[in-house]
C-alpha positions as CSV (number, residue, x, y, z in Angstrom):
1,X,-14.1,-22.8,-11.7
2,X,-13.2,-19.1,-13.8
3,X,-11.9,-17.0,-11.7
4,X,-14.3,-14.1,-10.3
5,X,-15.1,-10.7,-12.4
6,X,-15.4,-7.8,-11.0
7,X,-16.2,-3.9,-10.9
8,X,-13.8,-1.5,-9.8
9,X,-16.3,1.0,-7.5
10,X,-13.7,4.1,-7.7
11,X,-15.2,5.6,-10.9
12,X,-18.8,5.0,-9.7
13,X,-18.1,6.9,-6.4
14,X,-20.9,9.1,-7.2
15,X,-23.6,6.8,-6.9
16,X,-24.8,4.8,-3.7
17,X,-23.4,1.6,-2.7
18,X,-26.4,0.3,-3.1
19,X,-27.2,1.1,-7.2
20,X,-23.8,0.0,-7.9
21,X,-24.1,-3.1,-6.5
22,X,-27.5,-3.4,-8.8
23,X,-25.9,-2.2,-11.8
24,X,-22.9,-4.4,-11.2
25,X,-25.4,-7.7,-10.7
26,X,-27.7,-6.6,-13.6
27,X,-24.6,-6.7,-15.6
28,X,-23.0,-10.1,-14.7
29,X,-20.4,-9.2,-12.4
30,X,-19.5,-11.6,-9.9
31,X,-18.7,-9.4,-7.1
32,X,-16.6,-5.8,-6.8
33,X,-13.2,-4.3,-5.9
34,X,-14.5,-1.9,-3.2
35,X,-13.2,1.8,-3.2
36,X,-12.5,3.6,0.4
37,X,-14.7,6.6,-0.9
38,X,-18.3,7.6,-1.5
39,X,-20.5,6.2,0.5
40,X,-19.1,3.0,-0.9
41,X,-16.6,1.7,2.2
42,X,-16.1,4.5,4.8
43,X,-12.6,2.8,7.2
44,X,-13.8,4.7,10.4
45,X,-17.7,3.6,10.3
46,X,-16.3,-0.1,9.7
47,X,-14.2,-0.2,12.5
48,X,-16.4,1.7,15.4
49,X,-19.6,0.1,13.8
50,X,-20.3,-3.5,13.6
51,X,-23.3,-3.2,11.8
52,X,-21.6,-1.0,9.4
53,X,-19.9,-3.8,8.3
54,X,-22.5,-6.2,8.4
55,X,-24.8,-4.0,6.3
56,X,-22.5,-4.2,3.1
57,X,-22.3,-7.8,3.5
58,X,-26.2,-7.9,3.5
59,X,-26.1,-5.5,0.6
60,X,-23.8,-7.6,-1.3
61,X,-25.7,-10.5,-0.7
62,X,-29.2,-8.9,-1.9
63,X,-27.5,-8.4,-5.2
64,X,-25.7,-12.3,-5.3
65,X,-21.9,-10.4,-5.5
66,X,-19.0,-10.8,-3.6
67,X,-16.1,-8.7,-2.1
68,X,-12.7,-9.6,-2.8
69,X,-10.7,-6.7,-2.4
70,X,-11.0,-2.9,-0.7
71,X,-8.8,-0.2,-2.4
72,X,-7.6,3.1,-1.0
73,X,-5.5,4.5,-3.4
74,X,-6.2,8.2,-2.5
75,X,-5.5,7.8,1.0
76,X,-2.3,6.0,-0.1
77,X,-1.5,8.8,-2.3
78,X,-1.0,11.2,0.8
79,X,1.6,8.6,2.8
80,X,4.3,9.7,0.9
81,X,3.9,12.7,-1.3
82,X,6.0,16.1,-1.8
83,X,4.7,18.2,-2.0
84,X,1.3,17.7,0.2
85,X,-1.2,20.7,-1.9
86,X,-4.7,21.5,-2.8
87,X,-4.6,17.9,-5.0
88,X,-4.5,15.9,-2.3
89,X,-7.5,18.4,-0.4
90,X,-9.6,17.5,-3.2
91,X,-8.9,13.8,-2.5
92,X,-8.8,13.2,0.9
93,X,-11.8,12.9,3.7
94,X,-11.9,16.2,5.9
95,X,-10.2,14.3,8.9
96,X,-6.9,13.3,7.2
97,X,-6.1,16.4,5.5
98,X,-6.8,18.3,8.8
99,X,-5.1,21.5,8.5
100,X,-3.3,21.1,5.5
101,X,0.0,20.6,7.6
102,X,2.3,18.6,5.3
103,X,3.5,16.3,7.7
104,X,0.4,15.8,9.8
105,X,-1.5,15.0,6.4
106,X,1.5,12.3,5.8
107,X,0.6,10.4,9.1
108,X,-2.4,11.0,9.4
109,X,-3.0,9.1,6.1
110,X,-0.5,6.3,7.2
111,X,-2.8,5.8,10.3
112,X,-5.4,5.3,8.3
113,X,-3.7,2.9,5.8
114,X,-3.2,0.5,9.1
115,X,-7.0,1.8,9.4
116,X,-7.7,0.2,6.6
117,X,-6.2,-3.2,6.5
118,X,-7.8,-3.7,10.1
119,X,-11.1,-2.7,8.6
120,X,-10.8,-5.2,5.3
121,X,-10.2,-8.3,7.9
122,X,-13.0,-6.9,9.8
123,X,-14.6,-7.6,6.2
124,X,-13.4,-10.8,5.5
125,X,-11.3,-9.2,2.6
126,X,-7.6,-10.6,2.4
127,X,-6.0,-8.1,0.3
128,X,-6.3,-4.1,-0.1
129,X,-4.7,-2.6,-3.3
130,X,-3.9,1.5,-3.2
131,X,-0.8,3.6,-3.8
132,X,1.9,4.8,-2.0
133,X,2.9,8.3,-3.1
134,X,6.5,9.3,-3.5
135,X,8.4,11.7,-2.1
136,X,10.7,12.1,-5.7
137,X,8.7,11.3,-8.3
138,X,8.6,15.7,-8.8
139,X,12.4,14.7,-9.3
140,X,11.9,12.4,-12.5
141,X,12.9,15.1,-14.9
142,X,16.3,14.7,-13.9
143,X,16.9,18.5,-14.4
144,X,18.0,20.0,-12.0
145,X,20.5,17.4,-12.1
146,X,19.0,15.0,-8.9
147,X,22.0,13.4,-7.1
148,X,22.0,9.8,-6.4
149,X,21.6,10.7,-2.3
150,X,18.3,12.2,-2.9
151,X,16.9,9.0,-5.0
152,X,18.3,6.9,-1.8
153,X,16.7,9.2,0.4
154,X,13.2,8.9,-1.4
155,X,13.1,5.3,-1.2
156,X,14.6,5.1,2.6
157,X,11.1,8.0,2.9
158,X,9.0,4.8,1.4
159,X,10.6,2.2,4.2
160,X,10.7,4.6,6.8
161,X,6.4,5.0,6.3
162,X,5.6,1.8,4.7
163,X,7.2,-0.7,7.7
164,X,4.9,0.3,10.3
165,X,2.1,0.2,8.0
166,X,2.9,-3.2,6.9
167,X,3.6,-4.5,10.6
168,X,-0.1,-4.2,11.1
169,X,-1.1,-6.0,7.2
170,X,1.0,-8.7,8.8
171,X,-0.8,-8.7,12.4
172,X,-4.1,-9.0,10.7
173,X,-3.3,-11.4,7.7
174,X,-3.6,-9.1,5.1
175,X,-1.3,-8.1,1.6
176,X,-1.1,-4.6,0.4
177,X,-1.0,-4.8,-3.5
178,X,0.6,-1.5,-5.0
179,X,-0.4,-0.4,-8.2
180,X,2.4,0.5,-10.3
181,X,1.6,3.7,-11.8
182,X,3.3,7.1,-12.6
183,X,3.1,9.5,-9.3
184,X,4.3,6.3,-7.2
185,X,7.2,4.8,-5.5
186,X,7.7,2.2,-8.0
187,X,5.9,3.3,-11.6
188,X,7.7,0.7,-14.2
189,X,10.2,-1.9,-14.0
190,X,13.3,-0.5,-12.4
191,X,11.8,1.5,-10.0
192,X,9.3,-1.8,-8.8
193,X,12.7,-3.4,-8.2
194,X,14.0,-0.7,-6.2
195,X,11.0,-0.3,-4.1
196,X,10.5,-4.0,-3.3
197,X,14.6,-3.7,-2.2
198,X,14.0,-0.9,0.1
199,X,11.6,-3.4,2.5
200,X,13.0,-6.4,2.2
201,X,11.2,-7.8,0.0
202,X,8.5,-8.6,3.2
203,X,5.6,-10.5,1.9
204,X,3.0,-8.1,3.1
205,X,4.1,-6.0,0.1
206,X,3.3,-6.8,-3.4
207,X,1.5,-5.6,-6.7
208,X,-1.9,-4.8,-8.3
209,X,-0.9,-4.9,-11.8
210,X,-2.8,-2.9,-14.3
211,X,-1.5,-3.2,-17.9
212,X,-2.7,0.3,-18.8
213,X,-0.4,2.4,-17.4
214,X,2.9,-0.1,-18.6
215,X,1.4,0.6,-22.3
216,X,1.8,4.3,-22.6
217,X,5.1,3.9,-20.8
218,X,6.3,1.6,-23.6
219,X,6.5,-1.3,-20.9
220,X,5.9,-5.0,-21.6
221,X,2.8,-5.7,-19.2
222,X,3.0,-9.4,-20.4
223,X,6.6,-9.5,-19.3
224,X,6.1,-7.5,-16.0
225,X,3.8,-10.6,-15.0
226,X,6.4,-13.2,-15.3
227,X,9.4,-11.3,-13.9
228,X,7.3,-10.5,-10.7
229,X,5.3,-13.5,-10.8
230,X,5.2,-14.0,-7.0
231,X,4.0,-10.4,-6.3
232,X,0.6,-10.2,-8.3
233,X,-1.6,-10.0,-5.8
234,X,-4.6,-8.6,-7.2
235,X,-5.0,-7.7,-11.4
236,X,-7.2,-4.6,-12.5
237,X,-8.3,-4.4,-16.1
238,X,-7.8,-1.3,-18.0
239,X,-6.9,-0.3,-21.4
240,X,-5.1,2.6,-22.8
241,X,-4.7,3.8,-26.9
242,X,-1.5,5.7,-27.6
243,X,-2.1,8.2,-29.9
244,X,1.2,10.0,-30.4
245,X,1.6,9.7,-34.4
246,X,1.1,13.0,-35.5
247,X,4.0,14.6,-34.2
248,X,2.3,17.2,-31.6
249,X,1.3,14.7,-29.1
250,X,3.3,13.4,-26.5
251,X,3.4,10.5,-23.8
252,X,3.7,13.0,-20.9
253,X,0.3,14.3,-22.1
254,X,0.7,18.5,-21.8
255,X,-1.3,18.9,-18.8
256,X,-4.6,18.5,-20.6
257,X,-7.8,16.6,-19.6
258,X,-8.2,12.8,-20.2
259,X,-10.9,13.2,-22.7
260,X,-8.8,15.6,-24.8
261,X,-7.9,14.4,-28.5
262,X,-4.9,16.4,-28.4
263,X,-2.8,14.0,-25.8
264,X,-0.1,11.7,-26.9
265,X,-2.6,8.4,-24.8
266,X,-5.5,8.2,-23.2
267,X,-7.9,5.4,-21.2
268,X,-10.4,3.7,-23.6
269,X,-12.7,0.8,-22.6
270,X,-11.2,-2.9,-22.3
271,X,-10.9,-4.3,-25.3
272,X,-10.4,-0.7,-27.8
273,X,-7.1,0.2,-27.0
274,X,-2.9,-1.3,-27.0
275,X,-3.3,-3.8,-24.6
276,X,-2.3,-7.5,-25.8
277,X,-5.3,-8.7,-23.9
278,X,-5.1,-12.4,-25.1
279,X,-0.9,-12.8,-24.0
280,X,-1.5,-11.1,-20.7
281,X,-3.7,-13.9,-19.5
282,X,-2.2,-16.6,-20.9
283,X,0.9,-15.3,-18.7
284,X,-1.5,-14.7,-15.5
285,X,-2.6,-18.3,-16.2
286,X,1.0,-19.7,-16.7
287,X,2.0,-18.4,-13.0
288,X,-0.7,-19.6,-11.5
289,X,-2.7,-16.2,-10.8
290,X,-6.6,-17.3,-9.6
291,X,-7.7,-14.3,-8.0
292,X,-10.0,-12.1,-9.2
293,X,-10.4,-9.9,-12.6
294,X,-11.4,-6.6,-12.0
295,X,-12.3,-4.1,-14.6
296,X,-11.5,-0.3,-13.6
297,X,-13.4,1.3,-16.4
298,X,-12.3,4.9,-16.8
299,X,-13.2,5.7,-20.6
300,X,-13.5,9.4,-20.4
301,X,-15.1,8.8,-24.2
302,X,-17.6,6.5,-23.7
303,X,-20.6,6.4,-21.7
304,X,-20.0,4.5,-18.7
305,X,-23.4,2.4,-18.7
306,X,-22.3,1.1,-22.3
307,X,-18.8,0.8,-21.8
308,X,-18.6,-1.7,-18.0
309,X,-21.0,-4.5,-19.5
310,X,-19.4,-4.2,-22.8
311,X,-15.9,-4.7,-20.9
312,X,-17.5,-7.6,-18.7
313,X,-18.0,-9.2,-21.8
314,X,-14.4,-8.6,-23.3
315,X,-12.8,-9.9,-20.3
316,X,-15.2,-12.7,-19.7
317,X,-14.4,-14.1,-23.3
318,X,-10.9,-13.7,-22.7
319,X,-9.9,-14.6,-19.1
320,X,-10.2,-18.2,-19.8
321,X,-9.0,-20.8,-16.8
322,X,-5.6,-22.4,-17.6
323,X,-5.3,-25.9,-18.9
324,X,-6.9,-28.8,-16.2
325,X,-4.1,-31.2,-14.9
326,X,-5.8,-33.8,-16.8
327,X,-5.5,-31.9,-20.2
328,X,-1.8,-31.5,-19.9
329,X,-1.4,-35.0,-19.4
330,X,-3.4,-36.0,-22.3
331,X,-2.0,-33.7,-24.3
332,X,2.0,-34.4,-23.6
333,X,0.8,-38.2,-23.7
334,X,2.7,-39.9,-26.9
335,X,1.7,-43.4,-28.2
């Protein structure tokens, strides 16, 4: 059976629950990757509320989609950062920011991360994808020269927060599944490493990989798959076009918008942009990856209600199943 496609909710925030989930059936998704904003999956309702959950599951149902997967990257965000600042006001509900108090933001927002993994079982949802925030990513200049102790320190931050979280994915039987992006923990190769080392490589732990933001980077996302094979626990779809050949625009993208022309990359819809869509499943298929496809459309350039079915589409066409058992046999046979 092909694996399940599905829509990404955090860019559709602004609408109800409801007229995403019609939109997203209309279209020919087979379920969605639920965001922890919006009206769209509220953590404290679904754990004082029984019927809260039950609702989305009816609502869901009307519409013939499924739920694989909650997300809660802005939450996430706030577990770890330095510094805590009017960013993470704008992204946070009213009762985790609080008063603004750095360190109270930081727990409150871990609470909530435990929140959240007790809430997806609640759901019958097995794994929740988000991000971690990093206390030294503000360091990744390198100037003023950053000694080694304070990289240490920034990943011993990560343990020191992540652990407890992680004690309570593992009470409930669910995976966290990081997305490894710039602003995190672990952003490209090394760092992914670095941050599985610093908790012991625990199982609860492990990776939402979205090709996207390895492109820009000048990572190999096709690569990235095999050499953490056993930590792609969820895969979002998203496509980025680098743009840097004129000589003005850079990678790091001089603080402007993400519709801009004048930075060095930006999102464009699946199937436009740098992507080598065709290798990247073959290597999801060649370690065994049958969880869901989920397209996170965020093409600041294209109109959103042209640019998800037109990526459905893409994606359906290309995220074929791997070879039957049968097949390979037949086709290794010799006479």
């Amino acid at each position: 059976m092909a694996r399940p496609i599905t829509l990404f909710t955090g860019q559709w925030a602004d609408l109800p629950f409801e007229e995403v989930c019609r939109l997203a059936s209309e279209w020919g998704y087979d379920g969605l990757e639920i965001a922890c904003w919006g009206d769209h999956f509220e953590v404290d309702k679904a754990l004082a509320d029984d019927s809260y959950v039950e609702r989305k599951r009816e609502t869901l149902a009307k519409h013939n989609l499924e739920v694989f997967t909650i997300s809660n990257h802005l939450v996430g965000q706030a577990v770890c950062d330095h510094p805590i600042d009017e960013r993470h006001q704008d992204i946070l509900p009213g009762r985790i920011w609080g008063d603004g108090e750095p360190e109270g933001v930081r727990q409150r927002a871990a609470e909530e991360i435990k929140d959240t993994a007790r809430a997806a079982a609640k759901l019958g949802v097995k794994t929740v994808v988000g991000f971690t925030g990093s206390s030294i990513w503000h360091t990744l200049a390198m100037f003023p020269p950053v000694p080694p102790s304070m990289i240490e320190r920034g990943y011993q931050d990560f343990a020191d927060r992540w652990n407890p979280i992680l004690d309570v994915f593992d009470e409930v039987g669910v995976r966290f599944a990081h997305e490894v992006h710039p602003s995190e923990i672990a952003y490209d190769y090394w760092t992914t490493k670095r941050t599985l080392e610093a908790i012991g490589n625990r199982p609860a732990f492990g990776l939402n990989w979205d090709p996207s933001h390895f492109v820009w980077q000048e990572l190999d996302p096709v690569n990235f798959i095999f050499d953490f094979a056993d930590r792609i626990y969820h895969v979002d779809c998203k496509d980025a076009k680098v743009r840097t050949g004129d000589g003005r625009r850079g990678r790091l993208a001089s603080h402007l918008p993400w519709a801009d022309l004048r930075r060095g990359w930006d999102f464009v819809s699946t199937g436009h942009g740098d992507v080598p869509w065709e290798d990247c499943f073959r290597a999801l298929n060649a370690i065994g990856y049958n969880g869901p496809i989920s397209i996170e459309w965020e093409d600041a350039g294209m109109d959103r209600l042209v640019g998800a079915p037109e990526a459905l589409q893409f994606v359906r066409r290309l995220a074929f199943d791997a070879p039957s058992a049968a097949f390979d046999a037949a086709f290794s046979s010799k006479d």
